[in-house]
N, C-alpha and C positions, 0 to 999 in steps of 0.2 A: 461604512461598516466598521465595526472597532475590529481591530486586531485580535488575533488569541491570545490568548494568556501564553505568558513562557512556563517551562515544567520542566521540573528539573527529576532525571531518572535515575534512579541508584540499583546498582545489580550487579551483576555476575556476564557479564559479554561472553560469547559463545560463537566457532566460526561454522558455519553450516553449509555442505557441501550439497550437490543433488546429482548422480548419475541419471541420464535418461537412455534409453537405451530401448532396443524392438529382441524378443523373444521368439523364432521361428524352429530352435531344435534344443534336444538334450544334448549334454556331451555325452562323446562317445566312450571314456572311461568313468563315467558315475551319473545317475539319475539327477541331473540338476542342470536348470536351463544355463544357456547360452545368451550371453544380451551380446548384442550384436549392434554396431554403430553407436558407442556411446558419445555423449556431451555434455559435459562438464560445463555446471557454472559453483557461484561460489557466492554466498549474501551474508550479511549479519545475523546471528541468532542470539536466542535468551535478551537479556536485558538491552543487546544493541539494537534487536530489530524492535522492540516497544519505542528506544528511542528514534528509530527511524519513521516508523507509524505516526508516532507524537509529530516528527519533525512535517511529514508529510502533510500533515496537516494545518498546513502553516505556521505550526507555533515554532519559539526557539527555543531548542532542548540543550542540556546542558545533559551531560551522559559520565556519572562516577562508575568507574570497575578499575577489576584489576587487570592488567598487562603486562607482559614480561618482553622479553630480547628474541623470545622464540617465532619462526617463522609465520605462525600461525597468527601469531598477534601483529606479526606488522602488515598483512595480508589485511586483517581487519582494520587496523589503522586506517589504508588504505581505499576501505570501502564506505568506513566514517568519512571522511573529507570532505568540507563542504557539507556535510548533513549535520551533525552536532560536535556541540565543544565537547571534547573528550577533557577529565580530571580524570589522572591514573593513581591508582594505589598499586603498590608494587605487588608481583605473582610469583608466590612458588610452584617452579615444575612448570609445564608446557599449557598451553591457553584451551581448554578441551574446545574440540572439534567433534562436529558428527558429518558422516557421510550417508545418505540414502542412497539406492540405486532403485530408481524406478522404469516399471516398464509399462505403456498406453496411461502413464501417470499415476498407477498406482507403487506405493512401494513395494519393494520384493524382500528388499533386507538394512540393516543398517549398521555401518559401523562406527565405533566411539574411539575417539584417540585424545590420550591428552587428561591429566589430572590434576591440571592447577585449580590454585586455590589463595583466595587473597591474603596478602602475608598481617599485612597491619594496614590503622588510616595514616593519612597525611591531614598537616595541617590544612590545605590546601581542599580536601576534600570534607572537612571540617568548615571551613567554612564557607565552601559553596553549597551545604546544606543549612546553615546557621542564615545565609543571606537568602534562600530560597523564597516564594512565594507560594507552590504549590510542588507537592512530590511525590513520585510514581516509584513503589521498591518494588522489582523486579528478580526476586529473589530463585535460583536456580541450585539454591544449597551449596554453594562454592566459597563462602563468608566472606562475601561483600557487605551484605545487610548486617551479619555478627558483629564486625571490625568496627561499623560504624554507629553499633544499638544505643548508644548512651545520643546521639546526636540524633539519630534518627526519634527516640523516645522525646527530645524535645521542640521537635519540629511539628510534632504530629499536637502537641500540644497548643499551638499559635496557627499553623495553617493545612488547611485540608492535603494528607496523605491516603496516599493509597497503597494498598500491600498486596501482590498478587504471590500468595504462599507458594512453598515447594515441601511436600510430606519429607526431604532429607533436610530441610536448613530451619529456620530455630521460628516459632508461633510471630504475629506479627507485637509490633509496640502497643503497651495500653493506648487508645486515645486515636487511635486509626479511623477515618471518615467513611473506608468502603478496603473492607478484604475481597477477594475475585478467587476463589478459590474453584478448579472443575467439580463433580459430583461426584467422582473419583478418589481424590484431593482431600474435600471435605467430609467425606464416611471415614477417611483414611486418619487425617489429624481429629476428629471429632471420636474415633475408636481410640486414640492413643489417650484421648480426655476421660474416657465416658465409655467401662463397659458392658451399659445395659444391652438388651437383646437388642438384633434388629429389625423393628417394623416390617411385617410382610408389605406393603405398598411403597412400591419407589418413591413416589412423591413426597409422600408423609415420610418416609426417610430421611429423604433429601431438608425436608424441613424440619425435622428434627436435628441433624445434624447440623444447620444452619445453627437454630436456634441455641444450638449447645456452645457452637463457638462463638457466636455475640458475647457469649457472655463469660467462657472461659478467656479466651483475649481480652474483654474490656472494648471489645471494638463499636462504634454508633452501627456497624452495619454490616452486613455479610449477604454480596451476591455471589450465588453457586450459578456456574454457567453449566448447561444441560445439553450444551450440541446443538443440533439443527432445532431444540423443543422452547430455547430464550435462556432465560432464567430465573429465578425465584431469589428473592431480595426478601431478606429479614432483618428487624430491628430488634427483633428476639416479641416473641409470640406470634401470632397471625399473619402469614410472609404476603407476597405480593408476588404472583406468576406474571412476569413479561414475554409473551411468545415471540417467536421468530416471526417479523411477517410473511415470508414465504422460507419453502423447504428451499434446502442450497444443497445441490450436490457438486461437492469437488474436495479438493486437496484442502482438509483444515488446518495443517500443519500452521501451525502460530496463529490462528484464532483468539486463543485465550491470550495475547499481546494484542493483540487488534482491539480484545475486548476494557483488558486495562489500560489499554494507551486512549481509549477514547474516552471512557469515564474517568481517568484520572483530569484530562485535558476539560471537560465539562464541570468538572470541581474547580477546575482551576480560573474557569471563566464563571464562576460563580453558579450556575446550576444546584438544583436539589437533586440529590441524591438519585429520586424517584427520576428525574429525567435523566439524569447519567448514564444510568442502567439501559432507560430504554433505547436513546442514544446509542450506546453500549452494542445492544441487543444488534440495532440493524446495524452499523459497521461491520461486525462480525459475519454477520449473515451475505453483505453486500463484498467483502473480503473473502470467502469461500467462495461466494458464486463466481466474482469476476477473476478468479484463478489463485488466492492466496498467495504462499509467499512467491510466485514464480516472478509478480511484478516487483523484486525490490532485487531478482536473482544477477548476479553479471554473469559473463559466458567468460571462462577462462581461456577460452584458445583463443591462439595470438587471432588478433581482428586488424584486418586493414583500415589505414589510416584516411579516418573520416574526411571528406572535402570540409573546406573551409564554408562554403553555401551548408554545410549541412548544423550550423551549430546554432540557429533556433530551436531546433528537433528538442532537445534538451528541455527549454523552457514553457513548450506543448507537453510532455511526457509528467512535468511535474504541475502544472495546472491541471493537468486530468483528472493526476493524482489526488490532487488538493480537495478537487469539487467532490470527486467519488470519495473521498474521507467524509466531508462535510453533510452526503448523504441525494447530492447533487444531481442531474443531469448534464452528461459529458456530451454534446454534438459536435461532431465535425461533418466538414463538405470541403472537396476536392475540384482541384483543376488546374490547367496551365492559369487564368487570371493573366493574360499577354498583355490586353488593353483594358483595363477595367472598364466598364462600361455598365450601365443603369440595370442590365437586366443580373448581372455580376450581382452590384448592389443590393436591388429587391430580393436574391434568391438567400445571402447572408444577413440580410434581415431579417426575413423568415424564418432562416433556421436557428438564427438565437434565440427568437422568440419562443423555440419550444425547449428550452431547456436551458442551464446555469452557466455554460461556459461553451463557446462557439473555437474549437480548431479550427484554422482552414490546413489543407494539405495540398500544398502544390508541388507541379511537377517541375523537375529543377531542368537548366537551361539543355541540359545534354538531352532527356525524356522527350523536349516538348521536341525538338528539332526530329528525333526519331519518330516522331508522332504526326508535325506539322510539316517536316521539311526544310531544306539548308535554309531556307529564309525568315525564319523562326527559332527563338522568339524575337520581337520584335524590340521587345523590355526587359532588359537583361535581369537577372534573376534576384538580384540582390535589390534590384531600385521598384522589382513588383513582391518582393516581401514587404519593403518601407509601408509600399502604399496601403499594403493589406492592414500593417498593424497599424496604419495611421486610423483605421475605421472602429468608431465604437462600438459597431456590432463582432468587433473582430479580438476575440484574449489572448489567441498566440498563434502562430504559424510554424508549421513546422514541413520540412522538405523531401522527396522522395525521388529516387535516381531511378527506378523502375518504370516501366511502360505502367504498368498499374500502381494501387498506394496497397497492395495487401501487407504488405511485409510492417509497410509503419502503421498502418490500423491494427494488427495484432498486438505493438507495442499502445497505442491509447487505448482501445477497445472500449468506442465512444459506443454512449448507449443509442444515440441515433446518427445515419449516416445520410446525408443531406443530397438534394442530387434535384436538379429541374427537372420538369414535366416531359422534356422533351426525350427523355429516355423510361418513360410509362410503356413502349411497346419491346423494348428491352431486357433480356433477362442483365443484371446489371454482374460482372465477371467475381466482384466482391462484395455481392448480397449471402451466400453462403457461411463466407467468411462471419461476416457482421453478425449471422444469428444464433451462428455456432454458440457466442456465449448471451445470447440473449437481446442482443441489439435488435436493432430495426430500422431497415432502410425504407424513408420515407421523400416521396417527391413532392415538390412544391412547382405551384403554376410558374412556365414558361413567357418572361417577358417577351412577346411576340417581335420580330424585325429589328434583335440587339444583336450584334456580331462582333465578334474580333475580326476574323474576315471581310464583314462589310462596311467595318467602320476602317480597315485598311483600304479596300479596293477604293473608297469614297474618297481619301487624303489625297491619294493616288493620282489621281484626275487633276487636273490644272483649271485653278478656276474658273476659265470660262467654259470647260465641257462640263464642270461643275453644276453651270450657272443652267444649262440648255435644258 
């Protein structure tokens, strides 16, 4: 399978906060809830999280904005690492921040802090758009895109660009392969173009509005994203409706990143247009469903310090990631895996066969002994991960300290959850779990008379009561 393209993101970096919190009363001095037990995490926004969507997706991103000395920016620094090359152009004033505070997941309010804005380019960021192959502006009105229009105007000339507008920061370059504007977005700069009436019919709005900025930008192409309805993709006259293929109800907070980072990265692997979009279409859709930005969130309260056994987790977390970008099925199956043995085998054969990338999740050396007793396990925990990734049927392992795996299945949240036959009369303790977002727990035939137990009790015996 060839690799992805690399993509190189230009924008405006954004640090994004999320309060969660539960709602049970008013205060007692003004009609306004009470959130009650909050938790604080803290992720990339604007232009950082399209580069981390991009990144997530296998490709290498290379990520232009501006950054300053202010806390806020080195907090994001911080959560780029390891995810994309950061090129910084220098920031006037503090790196904006926004905080939500949400409660059962919806928001209740939001606050903005922070009014930077990029001061000039650098050489440096000159020419890692001069040496680009493929590029993603992610423009949030902050003049990143501004600082750098005369470079970005001739890049877009030699290789497929993409420009996801913002109604405050300036129309995209002539010569752009695909503008992403919302429907919102696009009445909004398409009014500032153009003030005939406006079309009783949303649609027809919507595509007239398209149609007007094709060709007030100079752009090959303009998709308007519509929400949970797809998009409509104009080349200027008669558009082209790409629907969602199912409704998604959830959090779309950064959808329209999800939306650009996937059609810029399908330009960039050479893709037409017409499948970018659609491409496009379902990541977005598969992005809201399986929870939006909550998977790229980190939790900012201090977290105890991870065991050493726990640091495959890591490279399960981001192959999930990867398949569920690509459009994939995500399976994992669980277990101690003490002695592997044939019937181990057939059941992680089966379960990759129904889907794109197989986790196993097992349970680490402290679980199983709680589980099986002091004499247990038998296979110390590090030499039965070896064995697990040494199998083809096997993409990545990842570990869990719990009597159960719920806590690390809500972090993959595989679309199918793998499990032998021999638990068919079983309500399974994390089938709930798994369907909450959609998943499904599915069992697979029980290879009859395989044990870890009775392939112990059998060693156990001296060969000749062996033999009898």
């Amino acid at each position: 399978m060839t690799a992805p393209a690399p993509l190189l993101v230009v924008g405006d970096a954004l640090l994004d906060h999320d309060v969660h919190g539960r709602v049970d009363r008013l205060a007692p001095d003004a009609p306004v809830p009470v959130v009650s037990g909050p938790r604080r995490t803290s992720r990339p926004g604007g232009a950082a999280l399209a580069a981390c969507l991009a990144a997530a997706d296998g490709r290498s991103v290379t990520l232009v904005t501006a950054l300053g000395d202010d806390p806020a920016s080195d907090t994001l620094r911080d959560l780029l690492d390891g995810r994309a090359r950061l090129v910084e152009l220098p920031l006037s004033g503090a790196l904006s921040s926004k905080t939500r505070v949400l409660v059962d997941g919806r928001p209740l309010l939001r606050l903005d802090d922070g009014d930077g804005r990029a001061r000039e380019a650098t050489e440096a960021a000159r020419r890692a758009i001069a040496e680009a192959s493929a590029v993603l502006v992610a423009d949030y009105g902050r003049d990143t895109a501004a600082a750098l229009r005369h470079d970005l105007a001739a890049a877009a000339a030699r290789v497929p660009l993409t420009w996801d507008p913002h109604p405050r920061g300036g129309p995209p370059v002539p010569g752009v392969r695909l503008a992403t504007p919302s429907a919102a977005e696009a009445h909004a700069l398409a009014a500032r173009a153009d003030g005939e009436p406006e079309p009783e019919d949303d649609l027809h709005r919507v595509a007239q509005d398209a149609d007007r900025l094709v060709h007030t930008w100079r752009a090959a192409s303009v998709a308007v994203t519509l929400g949970g309805r797809g998009a409509l993709l104009s080349h200027g006259g008669t558009p082209l409706l790409v629907p969602s293929p199912v409704t998604a109800d959830g959090d779309a907070c950064g959808a329209g990143d999800r939306f650009a980072a996937t059609a810029a990265g399908c330009l960039a692997d050479g893709d037409l247009v017409e499948t970018a979009v659609r491409q496009a279409v379902h990541a977005a859709t598969r992005y809201v469903a399986e929870g939006g930005v909550r998977s790229g969130a980190v939790d900012t309260a201090p977290a105890a310090p991870r065991p050493a056994d726990r640091e495959p987790t890591g490279d399960a977390l981001r192959t999930a990631a990867r398949v569920r970008a690509a459009g994939g099925t995500v399976v994992a199956a669980g277990g101690c895996f003490d002695l592997l043995h044939a019937g181990h085998v057939a059941l992680l054969q089966a379960a990759r066969s129904t889907g794109d990338c197989l986790i196993v999740c097992v349970n680490s050396d402290a679980s199983v002994r709680r589980r099986k007793g002091d004499g247990r396990p038998l296979v110390p925990q590090a030499d039965r991960i070896r064995v697990l990734r040494a199998l083809e049927c096997v993409d990545a392992v990842a570990v869990f300290d719990e009597d159960t795996p719920e806590r690390l299945l809500a972090e993959l949240r595989p679309h199918i959850w793998a499990k032998g036959g021999d638990y068919a009369m079983t309500r399974l303790p994390e089938a709930a779990l798994v369907e909450s977002w959609g998943g499904q727990v599915v069992l697979f035939p029980y290879l009859d008379g395989r044990s870890t137990t009775g392939i112990a009790e059998r060693a156990a015996l001296t060969p000749g009561r062996a033999g009898r």
